[in-house]
matplotlib code that plots the C-alpha trace (Angstrom):
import matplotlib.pyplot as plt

x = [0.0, 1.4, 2.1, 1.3, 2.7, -0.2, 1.3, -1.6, -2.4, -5.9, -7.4, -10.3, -8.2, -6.2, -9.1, -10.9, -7.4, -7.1, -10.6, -10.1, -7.2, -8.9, -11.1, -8.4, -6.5, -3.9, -1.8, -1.8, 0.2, -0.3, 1.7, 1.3, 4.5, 7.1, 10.2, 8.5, 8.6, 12.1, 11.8, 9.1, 11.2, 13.7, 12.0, 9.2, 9.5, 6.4, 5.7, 3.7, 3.8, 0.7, 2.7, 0.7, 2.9, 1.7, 3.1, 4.5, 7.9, 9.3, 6.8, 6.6, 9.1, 11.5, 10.4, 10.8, 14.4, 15.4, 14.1, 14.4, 17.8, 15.2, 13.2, 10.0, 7.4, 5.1, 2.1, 1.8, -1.8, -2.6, -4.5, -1.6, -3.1, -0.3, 1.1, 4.5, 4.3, 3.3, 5.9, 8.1, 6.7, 6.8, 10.7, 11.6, 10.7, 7.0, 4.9, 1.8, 0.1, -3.1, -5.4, -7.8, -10.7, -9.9, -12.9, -11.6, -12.1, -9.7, -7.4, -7.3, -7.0, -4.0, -2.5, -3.3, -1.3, 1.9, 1.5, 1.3, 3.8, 6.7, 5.3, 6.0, 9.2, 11.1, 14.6, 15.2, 18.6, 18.3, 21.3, 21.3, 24.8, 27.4, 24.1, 23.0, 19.3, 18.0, 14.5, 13.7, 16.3, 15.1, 19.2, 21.1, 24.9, 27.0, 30.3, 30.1, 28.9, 25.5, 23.8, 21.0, 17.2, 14.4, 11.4, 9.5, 13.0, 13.7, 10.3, 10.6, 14.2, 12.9, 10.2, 12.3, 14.7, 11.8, 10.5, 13.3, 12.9, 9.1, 8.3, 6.1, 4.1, 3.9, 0.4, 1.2, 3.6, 1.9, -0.7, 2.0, 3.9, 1.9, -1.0, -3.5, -4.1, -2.5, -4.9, -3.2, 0.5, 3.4, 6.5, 6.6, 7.9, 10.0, 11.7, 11.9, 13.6, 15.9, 17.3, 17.4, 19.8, 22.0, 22.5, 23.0, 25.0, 21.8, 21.7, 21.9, 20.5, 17.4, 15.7, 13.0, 10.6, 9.1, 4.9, 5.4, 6.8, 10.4, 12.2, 15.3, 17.6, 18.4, 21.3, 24.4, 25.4]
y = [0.0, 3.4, 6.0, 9.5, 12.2, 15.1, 18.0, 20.5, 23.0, 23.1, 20.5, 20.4, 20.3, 17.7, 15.5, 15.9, 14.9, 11.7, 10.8, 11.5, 9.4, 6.4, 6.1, 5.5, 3.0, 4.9, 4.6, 8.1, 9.8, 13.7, 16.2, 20.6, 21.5, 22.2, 21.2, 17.9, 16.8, 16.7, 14.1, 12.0, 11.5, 10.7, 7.7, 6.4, 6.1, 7.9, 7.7, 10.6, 14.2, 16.3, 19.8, 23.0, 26.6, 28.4, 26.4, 27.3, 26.1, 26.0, 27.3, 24.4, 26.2, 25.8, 22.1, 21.2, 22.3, 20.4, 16.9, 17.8, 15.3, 12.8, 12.5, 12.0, 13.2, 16.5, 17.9, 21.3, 22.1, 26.1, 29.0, 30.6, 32.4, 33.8, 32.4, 33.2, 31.0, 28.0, 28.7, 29.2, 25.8, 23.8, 25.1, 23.6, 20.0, 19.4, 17.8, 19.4, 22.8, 22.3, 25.4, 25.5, 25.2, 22.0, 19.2, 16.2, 13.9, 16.2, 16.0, 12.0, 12.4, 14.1, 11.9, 9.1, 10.9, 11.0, 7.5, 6.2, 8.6, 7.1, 3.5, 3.4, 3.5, 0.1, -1.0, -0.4, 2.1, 4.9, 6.7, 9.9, 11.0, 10.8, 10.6, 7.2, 7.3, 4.6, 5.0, 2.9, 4.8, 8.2, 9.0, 10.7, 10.0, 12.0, 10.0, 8.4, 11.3, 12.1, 14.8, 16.3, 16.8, 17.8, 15.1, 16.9, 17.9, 14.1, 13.3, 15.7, 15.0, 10.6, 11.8, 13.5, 10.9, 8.5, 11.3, 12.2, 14.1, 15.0, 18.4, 18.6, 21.5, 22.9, 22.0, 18.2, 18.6, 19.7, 17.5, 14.0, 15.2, 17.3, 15.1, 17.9, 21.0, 23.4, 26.1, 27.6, 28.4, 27.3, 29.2, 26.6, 24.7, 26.8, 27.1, 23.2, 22.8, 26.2, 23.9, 20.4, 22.0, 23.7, 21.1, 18.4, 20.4, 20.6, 23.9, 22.3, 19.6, 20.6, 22.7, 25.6, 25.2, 29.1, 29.3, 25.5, 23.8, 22.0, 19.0, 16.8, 15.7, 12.4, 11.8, 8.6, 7.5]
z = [0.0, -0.9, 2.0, 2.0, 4.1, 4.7, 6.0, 6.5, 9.6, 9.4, 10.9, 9.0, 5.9, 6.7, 7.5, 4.3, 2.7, 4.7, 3.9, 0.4, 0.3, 2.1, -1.0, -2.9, -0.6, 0.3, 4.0, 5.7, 8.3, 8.9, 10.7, 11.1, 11.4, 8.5, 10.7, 12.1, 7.9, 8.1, 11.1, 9.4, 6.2, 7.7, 10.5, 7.7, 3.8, 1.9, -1.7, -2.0, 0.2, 0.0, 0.8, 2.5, 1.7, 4.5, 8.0, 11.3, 11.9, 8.2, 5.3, 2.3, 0.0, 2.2, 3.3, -0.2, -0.8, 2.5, 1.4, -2.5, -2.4, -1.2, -4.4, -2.9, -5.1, -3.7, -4.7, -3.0, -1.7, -0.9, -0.7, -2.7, -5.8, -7.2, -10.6, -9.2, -6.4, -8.1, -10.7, -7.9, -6.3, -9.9, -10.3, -7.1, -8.3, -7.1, -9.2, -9.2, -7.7, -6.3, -5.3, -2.1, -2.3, -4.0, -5.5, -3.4, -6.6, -8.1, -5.6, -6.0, -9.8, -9.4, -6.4, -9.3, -12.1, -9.8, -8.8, -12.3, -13.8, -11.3, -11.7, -15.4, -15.1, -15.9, -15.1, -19.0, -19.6, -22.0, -23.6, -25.4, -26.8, -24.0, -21.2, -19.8, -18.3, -15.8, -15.8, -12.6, -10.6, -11.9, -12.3, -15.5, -15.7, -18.0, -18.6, -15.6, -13.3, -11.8, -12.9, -10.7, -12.2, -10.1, -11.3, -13.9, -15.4, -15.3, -16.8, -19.8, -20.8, -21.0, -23.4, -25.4, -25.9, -26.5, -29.1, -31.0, -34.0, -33.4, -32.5, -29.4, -28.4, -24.9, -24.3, -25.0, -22.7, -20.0, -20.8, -21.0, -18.1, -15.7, -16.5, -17.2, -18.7, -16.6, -17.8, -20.8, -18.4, -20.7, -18.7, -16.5, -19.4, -21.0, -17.4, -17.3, -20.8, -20.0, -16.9, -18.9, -21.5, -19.1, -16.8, -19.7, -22.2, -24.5, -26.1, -29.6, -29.1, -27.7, -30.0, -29.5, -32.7, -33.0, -32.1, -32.4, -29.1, -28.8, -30.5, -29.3, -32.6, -33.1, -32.9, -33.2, -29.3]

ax = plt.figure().add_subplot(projection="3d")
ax.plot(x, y, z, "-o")
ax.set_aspect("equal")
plt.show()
């Protein structure tokens, strides 16, 4: 059974979450208190944290960059309308953005996405140039060395390797690997494909298509 981590404040909250999440058969634990996540991750493994932004102790930005190393997957859950802040939240590797008031079948849909987007991995190894991928480890080697991708930056460089030489617009994108239209907002991926070229020595490889979307070349490994 799959474990989620709640971290949530408001009681009532929280126990809308947990019920939600019993529908779908999922193992909770809850906590409301940024600093006590950093305790639970490290005593209990979770497959799934449902993030608040606003928390005594340590706010859920902050939370996230402390257990980021961990690669545990987080949705953040908030009140926070600002398209910066869940620009700000998506760049810091979580892997979706949920608003409050939130439909709890919603919520579960989205809970489902993650779950199924981590579970398709295999223990198959990809290679792209001088880059070796192993899917089931979510890890990237470049000549031997580790190269560090938040999730979704992890998820969109596999598709491209696995879609070389077809040019992919944004909105399929968001749709393939944040599982749902995320309402017409394309920076997010623009940020995500800016990071994957710098930190994989990209830039010609990874192509920007103008008004059309983005294409990986094929290339001879």
């Amino acid at each position: 059974m799959q474990k989620i981590l709640i971290v949530e404040d408001e009681d009532s909250i929280a126990k809308l979450i947990e019920v939600t999440l019993s529908m779908g058969n999922y193992s909770c634990d809850a906590c409301n208190n940024g600093l006590d996540v950093l305790n639970m991750v490290q005593k209990q493994k979770y497959d799934l944290i449902l993030l608040d932004v606003m928390l005594p102790g340590m706010d859920g930005f902050t939370v996230m960059e402390k257990i980021k190393a961990m690669n545990i997957p987080v949705i953040f859950i908030t009140a926070k309308q600002d398209v910066t802040d869940r620009v700000k939240g998506l760049k810091l590797g979580a892997e979706d953005y949920i608003l409050k008031p939130f439909d709890p079948m919603e919520l579960l849909a989205r809970v489902e996405v993650v779950f199924r987007r981590f579970q398709a991995g295999s223990d198959d190894t990809l290679s792209y140039k001088n880059i070796e991928i192993n899917t089931n480890m979510h890890q990237v080697k470049i000549d031997g060395m580790t190269k560090s991708l938040t999730p979704k930056e992890f998820d969109l460089f596999v598709y491209f390797v696995k879609h070389q030489e077809i040019v992919v617009r944004k909105e399929r994108l968001l749709s393939e690997i944040w599982g749902y239209d995320f309402q017409g907002e394309t920076r997010t991926v623009d940020t995500h494909i800016q990071q994957i070229r710098k930190k994989l020595g990209l830039q010609q490889e990874l192509l920007t298509i103008p008004k059309v979307g983005y294409c990986l070349k094929k290339v001879e490994n």
